[in-house]
C-alpha positions as CSV (number, residue, x, y, z in Angstrom):
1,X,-1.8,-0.9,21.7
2,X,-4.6,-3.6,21.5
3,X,-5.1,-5.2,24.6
4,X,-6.7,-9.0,24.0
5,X,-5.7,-12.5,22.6
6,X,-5.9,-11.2,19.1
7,X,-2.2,-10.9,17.2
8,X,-0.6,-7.4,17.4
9,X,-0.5,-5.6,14.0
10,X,2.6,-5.9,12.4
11,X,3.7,-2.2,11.1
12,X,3.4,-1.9,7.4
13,X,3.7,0.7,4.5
14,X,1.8,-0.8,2.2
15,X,-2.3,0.4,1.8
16,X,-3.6,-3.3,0.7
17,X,-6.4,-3.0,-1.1
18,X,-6.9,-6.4,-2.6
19,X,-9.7,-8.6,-3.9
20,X,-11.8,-5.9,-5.4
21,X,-13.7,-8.1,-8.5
22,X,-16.5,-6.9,-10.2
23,X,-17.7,-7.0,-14.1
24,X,-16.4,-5.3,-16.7
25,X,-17.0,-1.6,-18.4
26,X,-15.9,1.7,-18.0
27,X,-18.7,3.5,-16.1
28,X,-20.9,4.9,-18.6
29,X,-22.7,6.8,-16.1
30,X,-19.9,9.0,-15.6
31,X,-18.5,11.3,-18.4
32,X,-14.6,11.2,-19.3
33,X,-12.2,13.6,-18.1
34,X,-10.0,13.2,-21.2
35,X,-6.5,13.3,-21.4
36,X,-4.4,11.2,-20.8
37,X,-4.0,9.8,-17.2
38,X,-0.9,7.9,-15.7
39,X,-1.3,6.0,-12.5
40,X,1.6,3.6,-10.6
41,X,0.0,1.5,-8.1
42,X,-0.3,-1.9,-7.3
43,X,-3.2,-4.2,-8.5
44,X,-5.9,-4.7,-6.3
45,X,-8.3,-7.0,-8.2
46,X,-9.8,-8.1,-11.5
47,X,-12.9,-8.1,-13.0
48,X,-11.4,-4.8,-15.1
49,X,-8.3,-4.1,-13.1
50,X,-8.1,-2.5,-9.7
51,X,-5.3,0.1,-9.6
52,X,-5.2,2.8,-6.4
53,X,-9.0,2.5,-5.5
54,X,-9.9,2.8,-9.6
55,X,-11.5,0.1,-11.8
56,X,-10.3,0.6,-15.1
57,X,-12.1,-1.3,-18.3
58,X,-9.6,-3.4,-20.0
59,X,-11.7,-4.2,-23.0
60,X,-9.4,-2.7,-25.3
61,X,-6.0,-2.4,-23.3
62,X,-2.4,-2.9,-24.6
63,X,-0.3,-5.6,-22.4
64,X,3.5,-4.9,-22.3
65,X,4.9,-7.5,-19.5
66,X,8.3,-7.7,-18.3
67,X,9.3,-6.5,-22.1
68,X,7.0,-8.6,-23.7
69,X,2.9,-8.4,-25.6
70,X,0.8,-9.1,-23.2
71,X,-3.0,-10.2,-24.4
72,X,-5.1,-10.2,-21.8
73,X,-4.8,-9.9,-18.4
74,X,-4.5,-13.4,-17.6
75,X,-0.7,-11.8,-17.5
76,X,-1.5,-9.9,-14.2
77,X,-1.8,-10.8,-11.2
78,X,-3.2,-9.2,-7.5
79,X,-0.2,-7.2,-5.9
80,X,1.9,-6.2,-8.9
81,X,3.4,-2.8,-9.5
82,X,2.0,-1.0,-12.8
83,X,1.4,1.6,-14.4
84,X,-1.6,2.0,-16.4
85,X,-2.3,5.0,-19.1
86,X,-5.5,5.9,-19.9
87,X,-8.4,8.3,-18.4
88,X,-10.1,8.7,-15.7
89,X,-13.5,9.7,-15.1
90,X,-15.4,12.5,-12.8
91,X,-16.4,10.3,-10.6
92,X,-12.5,9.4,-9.8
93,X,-13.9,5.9,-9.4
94,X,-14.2,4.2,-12.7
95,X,-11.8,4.8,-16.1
96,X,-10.4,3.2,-19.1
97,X,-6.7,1.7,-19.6
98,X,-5.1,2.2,-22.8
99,X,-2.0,0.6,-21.7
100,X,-0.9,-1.2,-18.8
101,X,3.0,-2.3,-18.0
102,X,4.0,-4.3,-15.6
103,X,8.2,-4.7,-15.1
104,X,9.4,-7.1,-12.1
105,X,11.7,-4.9,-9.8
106,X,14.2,-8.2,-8.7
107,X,14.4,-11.5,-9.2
108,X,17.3,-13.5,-7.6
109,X,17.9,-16.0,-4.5
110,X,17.6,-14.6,-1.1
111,X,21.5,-13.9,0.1
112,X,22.9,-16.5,2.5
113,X,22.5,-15.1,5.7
114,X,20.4,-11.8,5.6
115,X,17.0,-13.4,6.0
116,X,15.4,-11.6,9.7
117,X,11.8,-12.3,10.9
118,X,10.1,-10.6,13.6
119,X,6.8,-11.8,14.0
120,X,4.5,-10.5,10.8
121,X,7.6,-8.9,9.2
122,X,10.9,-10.2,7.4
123,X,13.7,-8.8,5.4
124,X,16.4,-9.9,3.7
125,X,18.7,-8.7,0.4
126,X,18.6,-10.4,-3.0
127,X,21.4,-10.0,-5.1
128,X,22.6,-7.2,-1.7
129,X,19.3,-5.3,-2.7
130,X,16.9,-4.9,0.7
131,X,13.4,-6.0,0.6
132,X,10.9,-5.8,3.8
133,X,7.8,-8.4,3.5
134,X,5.0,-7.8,5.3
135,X,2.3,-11.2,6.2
136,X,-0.6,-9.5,5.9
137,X,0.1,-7.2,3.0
138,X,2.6,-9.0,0.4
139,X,0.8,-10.7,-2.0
140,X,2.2,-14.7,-2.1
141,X,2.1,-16.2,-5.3
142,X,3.5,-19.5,-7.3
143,X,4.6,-21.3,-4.0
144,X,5.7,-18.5,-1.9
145,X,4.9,-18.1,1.5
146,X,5.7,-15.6,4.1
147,X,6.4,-19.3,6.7
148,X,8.1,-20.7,4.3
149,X,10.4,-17.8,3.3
150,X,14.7,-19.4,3.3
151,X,17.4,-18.4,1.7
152,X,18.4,-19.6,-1.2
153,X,15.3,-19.2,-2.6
154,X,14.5,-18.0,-6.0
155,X,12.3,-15.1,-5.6
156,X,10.7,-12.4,-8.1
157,X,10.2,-9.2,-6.1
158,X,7.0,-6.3,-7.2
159,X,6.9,-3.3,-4.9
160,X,8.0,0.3,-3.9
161,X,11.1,1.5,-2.8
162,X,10.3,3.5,0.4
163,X,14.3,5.6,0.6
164,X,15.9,2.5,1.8
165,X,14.2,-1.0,0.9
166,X,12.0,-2.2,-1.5
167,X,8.3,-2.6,0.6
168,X,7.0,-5.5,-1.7
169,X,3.3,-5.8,-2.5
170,X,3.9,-9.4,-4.3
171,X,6.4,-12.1,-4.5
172,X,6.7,-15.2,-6.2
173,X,8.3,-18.2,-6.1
174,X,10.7,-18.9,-9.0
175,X,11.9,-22.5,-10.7
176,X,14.9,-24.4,-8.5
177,X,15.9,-24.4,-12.0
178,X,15.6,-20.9,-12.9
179,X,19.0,-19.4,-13.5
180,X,17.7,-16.0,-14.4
181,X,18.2,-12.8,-12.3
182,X,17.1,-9.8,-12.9
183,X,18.6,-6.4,-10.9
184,X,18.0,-2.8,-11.7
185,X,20.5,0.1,-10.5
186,X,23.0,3.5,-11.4
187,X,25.8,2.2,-13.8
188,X,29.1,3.6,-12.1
189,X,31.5,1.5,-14.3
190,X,31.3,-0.1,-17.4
191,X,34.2,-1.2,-20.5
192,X,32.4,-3.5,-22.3
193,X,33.9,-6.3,-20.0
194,X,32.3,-5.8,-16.7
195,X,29.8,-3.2,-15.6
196,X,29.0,-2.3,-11.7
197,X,25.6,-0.8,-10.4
198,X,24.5,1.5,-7.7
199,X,21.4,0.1,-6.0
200,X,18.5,2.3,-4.8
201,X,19.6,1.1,-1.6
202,X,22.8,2.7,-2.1
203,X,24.9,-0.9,-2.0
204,X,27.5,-1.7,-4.7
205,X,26.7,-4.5,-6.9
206,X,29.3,-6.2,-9.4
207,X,31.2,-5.9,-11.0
208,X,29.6,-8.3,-13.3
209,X,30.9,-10.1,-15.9
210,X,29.6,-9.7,-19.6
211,X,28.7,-12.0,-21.7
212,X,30.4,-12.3,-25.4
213,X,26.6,-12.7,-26.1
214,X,24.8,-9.7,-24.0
215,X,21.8,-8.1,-25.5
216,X,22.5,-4.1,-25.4
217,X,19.9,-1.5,-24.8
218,X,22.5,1.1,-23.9
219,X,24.2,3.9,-25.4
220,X,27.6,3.2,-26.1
221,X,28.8,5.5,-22.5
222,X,25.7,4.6,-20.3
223,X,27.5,5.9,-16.9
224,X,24.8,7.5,-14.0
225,X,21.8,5.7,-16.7
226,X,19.4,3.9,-15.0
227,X,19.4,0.0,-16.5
228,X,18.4,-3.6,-15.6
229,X,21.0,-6.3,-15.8
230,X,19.8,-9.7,-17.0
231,X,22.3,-12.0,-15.2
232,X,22.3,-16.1,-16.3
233,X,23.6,-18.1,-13.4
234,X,23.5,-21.8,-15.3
235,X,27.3,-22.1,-15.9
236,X,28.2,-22.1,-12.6
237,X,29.3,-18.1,-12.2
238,X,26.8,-15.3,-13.0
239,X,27.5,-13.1,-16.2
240,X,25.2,-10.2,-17.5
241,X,23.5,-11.7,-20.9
242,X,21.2,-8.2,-21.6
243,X,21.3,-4.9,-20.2
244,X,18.5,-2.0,-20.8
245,X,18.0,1.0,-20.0
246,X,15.3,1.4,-17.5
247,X,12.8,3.7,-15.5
248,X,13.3,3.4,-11.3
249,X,9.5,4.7,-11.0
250,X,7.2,3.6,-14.3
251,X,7.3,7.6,-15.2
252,X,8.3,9.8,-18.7
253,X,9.8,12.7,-17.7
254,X,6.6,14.7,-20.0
255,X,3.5,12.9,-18.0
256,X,1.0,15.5,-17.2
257,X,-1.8,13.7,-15.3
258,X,-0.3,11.4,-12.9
259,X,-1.4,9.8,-9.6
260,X,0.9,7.9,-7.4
261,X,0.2,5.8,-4.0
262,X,3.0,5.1,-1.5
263,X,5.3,5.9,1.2
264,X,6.5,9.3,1.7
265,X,10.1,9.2,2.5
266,X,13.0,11.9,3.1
267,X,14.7,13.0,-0.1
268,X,17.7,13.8,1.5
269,X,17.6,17.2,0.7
270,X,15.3,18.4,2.9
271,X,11.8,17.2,0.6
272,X,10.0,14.4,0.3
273,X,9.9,11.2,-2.0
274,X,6.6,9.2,-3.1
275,X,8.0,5.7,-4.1
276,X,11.7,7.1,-5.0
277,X,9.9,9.6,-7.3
278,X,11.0,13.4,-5.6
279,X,7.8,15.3,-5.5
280,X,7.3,18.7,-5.0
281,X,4.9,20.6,-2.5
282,X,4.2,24.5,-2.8
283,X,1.8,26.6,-1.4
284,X,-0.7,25.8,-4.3
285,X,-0.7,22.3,-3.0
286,X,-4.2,21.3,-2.2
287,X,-3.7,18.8,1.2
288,X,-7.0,16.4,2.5
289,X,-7.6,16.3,4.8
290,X,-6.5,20.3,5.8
291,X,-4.7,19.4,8.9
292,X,-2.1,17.3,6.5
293,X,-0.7,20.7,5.7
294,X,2.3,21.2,7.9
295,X,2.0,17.7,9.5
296,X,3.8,15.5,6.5
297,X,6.2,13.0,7.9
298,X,8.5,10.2,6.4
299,X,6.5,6.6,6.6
300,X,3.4,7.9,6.0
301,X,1.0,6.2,3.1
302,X,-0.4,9.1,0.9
303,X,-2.0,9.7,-3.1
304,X,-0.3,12.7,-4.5
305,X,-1.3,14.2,-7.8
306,X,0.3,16.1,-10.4
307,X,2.7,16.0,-13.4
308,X,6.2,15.5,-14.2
309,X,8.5,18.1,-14.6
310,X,12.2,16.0,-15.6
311,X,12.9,13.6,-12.4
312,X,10.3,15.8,-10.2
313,X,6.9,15.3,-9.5
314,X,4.9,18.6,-9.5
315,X,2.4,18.0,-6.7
316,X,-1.3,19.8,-7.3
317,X,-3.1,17.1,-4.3
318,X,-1.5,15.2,-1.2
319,X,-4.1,13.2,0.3
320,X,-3.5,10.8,3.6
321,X,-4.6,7.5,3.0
322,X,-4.5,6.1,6.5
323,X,-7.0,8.3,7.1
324,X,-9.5,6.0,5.4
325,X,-9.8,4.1,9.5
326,X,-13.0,5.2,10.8
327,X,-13.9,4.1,14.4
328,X,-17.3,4.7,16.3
329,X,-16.4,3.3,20.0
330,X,-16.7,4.3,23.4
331,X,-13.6,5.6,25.0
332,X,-12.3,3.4,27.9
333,X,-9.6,5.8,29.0
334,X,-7.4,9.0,28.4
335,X,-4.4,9.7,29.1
336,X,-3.1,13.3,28.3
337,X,0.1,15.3,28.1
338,X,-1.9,18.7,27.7
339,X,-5.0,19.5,26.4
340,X,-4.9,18.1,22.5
341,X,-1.7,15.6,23.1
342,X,-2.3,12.6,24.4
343,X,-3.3,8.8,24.1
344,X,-7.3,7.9,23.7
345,X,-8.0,4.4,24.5
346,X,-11.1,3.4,22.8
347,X,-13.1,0.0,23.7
348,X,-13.7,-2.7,20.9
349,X,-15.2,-4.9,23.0
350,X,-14.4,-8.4,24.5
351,X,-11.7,-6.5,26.5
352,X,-9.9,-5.7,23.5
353,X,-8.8,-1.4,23.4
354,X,-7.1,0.4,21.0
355,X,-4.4,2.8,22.0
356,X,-5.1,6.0,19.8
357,X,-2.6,8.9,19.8
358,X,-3.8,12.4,19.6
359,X,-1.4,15.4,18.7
360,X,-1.7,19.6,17.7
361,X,-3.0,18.6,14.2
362,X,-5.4,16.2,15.5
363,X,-9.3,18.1,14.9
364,X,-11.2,17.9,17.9
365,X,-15.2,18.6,17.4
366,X,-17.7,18.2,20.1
367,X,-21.6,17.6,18.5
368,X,-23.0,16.1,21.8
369,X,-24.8,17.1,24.8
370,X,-21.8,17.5,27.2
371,X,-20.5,20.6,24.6
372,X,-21.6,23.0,28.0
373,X,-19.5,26.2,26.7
374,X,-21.4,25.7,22.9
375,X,-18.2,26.1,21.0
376,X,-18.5,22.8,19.0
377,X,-15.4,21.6,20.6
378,X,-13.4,19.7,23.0
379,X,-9.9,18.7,24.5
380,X,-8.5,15.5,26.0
381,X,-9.2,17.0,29.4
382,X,-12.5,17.2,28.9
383,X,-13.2,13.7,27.2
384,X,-14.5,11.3,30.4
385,X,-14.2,7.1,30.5
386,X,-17.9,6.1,28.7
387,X,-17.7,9.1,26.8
388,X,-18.7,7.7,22.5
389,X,-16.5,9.1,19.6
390,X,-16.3,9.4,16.2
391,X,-12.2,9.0,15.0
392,X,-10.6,9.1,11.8
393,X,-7.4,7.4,11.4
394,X,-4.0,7.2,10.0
395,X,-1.4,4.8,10.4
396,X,2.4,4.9,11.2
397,X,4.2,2.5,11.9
398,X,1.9,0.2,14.6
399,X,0.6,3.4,15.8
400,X,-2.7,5.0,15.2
401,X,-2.8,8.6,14.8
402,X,-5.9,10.5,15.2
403,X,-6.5,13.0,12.4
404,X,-9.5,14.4,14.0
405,X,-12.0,13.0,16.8
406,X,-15.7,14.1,17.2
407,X,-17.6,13.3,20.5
408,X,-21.4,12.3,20.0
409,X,-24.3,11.5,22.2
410,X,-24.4,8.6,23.7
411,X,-24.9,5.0,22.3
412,X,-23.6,1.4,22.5
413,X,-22.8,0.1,19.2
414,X,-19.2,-0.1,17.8
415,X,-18.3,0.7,14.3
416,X,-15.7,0.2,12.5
417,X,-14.6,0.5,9.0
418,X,-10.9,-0.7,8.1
419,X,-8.7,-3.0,6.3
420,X,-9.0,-6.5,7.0
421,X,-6.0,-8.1,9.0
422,X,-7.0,-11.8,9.2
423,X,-9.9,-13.5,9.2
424,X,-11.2,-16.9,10.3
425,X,-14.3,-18.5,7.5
426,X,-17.3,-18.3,9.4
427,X,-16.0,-17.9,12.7
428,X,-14.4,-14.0,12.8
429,X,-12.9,-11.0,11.4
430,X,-9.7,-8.9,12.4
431,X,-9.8,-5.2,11.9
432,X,-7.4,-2.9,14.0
433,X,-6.1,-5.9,15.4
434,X,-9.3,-6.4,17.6
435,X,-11.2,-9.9,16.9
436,X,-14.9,-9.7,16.0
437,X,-16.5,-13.0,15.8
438,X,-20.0,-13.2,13.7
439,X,-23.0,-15.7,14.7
440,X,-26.0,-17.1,13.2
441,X,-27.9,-13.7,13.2
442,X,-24.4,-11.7,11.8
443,X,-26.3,-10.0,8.1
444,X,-23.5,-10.2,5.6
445,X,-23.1,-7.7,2.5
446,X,-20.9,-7.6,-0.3
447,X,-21.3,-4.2,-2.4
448,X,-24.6,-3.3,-0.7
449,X,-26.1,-6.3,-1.5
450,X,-27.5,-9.0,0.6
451,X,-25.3,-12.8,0.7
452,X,-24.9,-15.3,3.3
453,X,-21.4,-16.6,5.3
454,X,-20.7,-19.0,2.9
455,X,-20.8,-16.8,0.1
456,X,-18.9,-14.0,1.9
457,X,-16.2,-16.0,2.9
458,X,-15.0,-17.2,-0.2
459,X,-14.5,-13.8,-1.9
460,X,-12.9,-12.2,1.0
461,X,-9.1,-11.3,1.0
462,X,-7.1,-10.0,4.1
463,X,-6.5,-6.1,2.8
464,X,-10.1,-5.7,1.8
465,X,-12.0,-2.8,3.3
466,X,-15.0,-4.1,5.9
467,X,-17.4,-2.4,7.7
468,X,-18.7,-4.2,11.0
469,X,-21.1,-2.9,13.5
470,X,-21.5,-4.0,17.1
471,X,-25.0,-2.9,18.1
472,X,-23.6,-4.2,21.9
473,X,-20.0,-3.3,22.6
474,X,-19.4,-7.3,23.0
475,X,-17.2,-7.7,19.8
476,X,-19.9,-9.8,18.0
477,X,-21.2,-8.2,15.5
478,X,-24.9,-7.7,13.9
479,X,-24.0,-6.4,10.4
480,X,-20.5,-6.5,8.0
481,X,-19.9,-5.3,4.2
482,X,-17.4,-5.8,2.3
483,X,-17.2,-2.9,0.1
484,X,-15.3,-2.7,-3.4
């Protein structure tokens, strides 16, 4: 665990990416893929839009927005959940969006007495459906705040449902006056009269009273369908004034190019779940890094590629992305099990150390002097206090798993390249939970290109991706980029 005055990581699921502007276009440097490409993922910026790590040109994109034409996408905003169809390029960088559609997952006031905060996290239940809120990775928007979270409170919910909660990437304040909810769920009853849902959560909601009025989207026996229930609380008792049928994931049953990014949970039947989507892994599963094979585990944040095959998500790619934490540090102790199971305590400087955790699928590769027997490699009883390593990361929870670690020659400087936790304008940066403060000779970047505090302070957003480097060990630090 980090050792210093700096505020302990709060565990989240969420990879947040945000910020991410830049002009528009579609890459013409890189040729199309063609066919069409489906990818769910939250928005990570504008300037085109940001989805999963891709900037997709909008010049000539379709809007459909909680059922309605959208125009531009003035309708969108950072943190919300959508899918976009379109293609990608070869690069895997850069594409163009045909369509993108954005649906709300909840909206409704947070339920007397299930509000809990611990530290950086809260949940509560709106309308008995779980949500879990994270401060540094929930997107606040419209007057919401995660301080000023109560219930009672109005509150539209975007995010992914991780096999018991929804894990939101954006919420938003709604009206006092607002008397519309919105809840999506199983039908288990229905006569016309009343209907009761199944939540994803598994809690029963309703039954529901219908409106004389409601607005159907349903066939005429819509038991074990999938809908959202538009609920109108003005007249002093909540009845359901539309019902539709809906999709739990943003997916057709026929898409044959699809990317998702989330959670990986336990099916329940002995699988694994990508944001409530079942997906499934065969030998022909391609896995990066390698040592992912084997080592898949509930709460983990991966990309997994493939099509759709009914409800099931044919998996051709599983990629790890909490391994995108890369650390250059010097180790400041070790504590071992056995040889390749242990903890690696790596120093960030200012007295600050972070607890690393090192397991059988953990790569170990030695490329420095102190490789005596010449096989390229190491193990934990080898590695000495003052020894320098190379680590790539995943998170779980609030620990930080080491996917492999490389020891190198020696040298002082500190590098580290991870998403931003907090920052301070001017003054310092939080990555890994450690606190590095910048100075008047601190060289600032943003996309390779040379700027000044000032400017790089005002575009930065806590989620970005920074690289710092410490040419001391003292946690001040000579150099940081924002990449995007």
């Amino acid at each position: 665990m980090i050792q210093s005055k700096s505020v302990l990581l709060s565990s989240t699921f969420l990879v947040a990416l945000l910020g991410a502007c830049g002009g528009g276009g579609s890459g013409d440097s890189a040729t199309s893929s063609g066919g069409d490409f489906i990818t769910v993922g939250r928005i990570d910026g504008f300037g085109s839009v940001y989805v999963n790590g891709i900037r997709f040109d909008t010049s000539h994109t379709q809007y459909r927005v909680d059922d309605e034409q959208g125009y531009d996408d003035s309708s969108l905003a950072v943190g919300m959940k959508v899918r976009v169809e379109g293609s990608v390029n070869r690069d895997d960088m850069t594409g163009v969006a045909n369509v993108i559609t954005y649906d709300d997952d909840l909206e409704g006031p947070i339920d007397s007495g299930s509000l809990v905060k611990n530290r950086e996290m809260a949940t509560f239940t709106i309308l008995r459906m779980a949500v879990m809120v994270d401060a540094g990775s929930t997107v606040f928007d419209d007057g919401a705040s995660f301080e000023g979270l109560a219930e009672g409170q109005e509150i539209e919910v975007s995010g992914f449902f991780d096999g018991s909660q929804i894990v939101a990437s954006r919420l938003e304040l709604q009206n006092d006056n607002d008397s519309d909810y919105e809840i999506k769920g199983t039908v288990t009853s229905y006569d016309g009269s009343e209907i009761t849902l199944v939540l994803q959560n598994g809690v029963v909601a309703g039954p529901y009273p219908i409106s004389s009025t409601v607005d159907l989207d349903i066939p005429a026996d819509p038991l074990g369908l999938f809908v959202e229930l538009k609920l109108d609380s003005s007249g002093g008792s909540t009845e359901v004034v539309r019902i539709e049928s809906d999709d739990s994931d943003l997916l057709d049953d026929d898409d044959e190019e699809v990317s998702l990014r989330g959670i990986l949970s336990d099916d329940g039947i002995g699988g694994f779940s990508v944001n409530g989507v079942q997906i499934d892994i065969s030998p022909d599963t391609r896995y990066e890094p390698d040592t992912l094979e084997g080592n898949l585990d509930a709460g983990m944040e991966v990309e997994v590629e493939g099509y759709m095959q009914g409800d099931i998500l044919i998996t051709e790619k599983i990629e790890a992305e909490d391994g995108e934490i890369e650390i250059k540090a010097r180790v400041s102790g070790v504590q071992s099990v056995d040889a390749k199971n242990g903890t690696v305590t790596l120093d960030l400087g200012n007295s600050q150390g972070l607890d690393i955790v090192t397991d059988n699928s953990t790569l170990f590769e030695d490329s420095s002097d102190f490789d005596q027997d010449d096989d390229g490699s190491f193990n934990l009883n080898e590695l000495m206090d003052g020894d320098y390593v190379e680590v790539e990361l995943k998170r779980m929870g609030d620990q930080y798993i080491a996917i492999s670690i490389e020891r190198e020659d020696e040298s002082s400087a500190t590098k580290v390249e991870a998403p931003i936790d907090a920052f301070s304008s001017q003054v310092s940066v939080t990555l890994v939970g450690a606190v590095f403060t910048v100075y008047e000779a601190t060289e600032y970047k943003l996309d390779d290109d040379l700027t000044d505090a000032d400017s790089f302070f005002s575009q930065l957003n806590i989620g970005e991706r920074a690289k710092i480097k410490d040419r001391d060990g003292d946690a001040s630090v000579e150099e940081i980029e924002l990449e995007r």
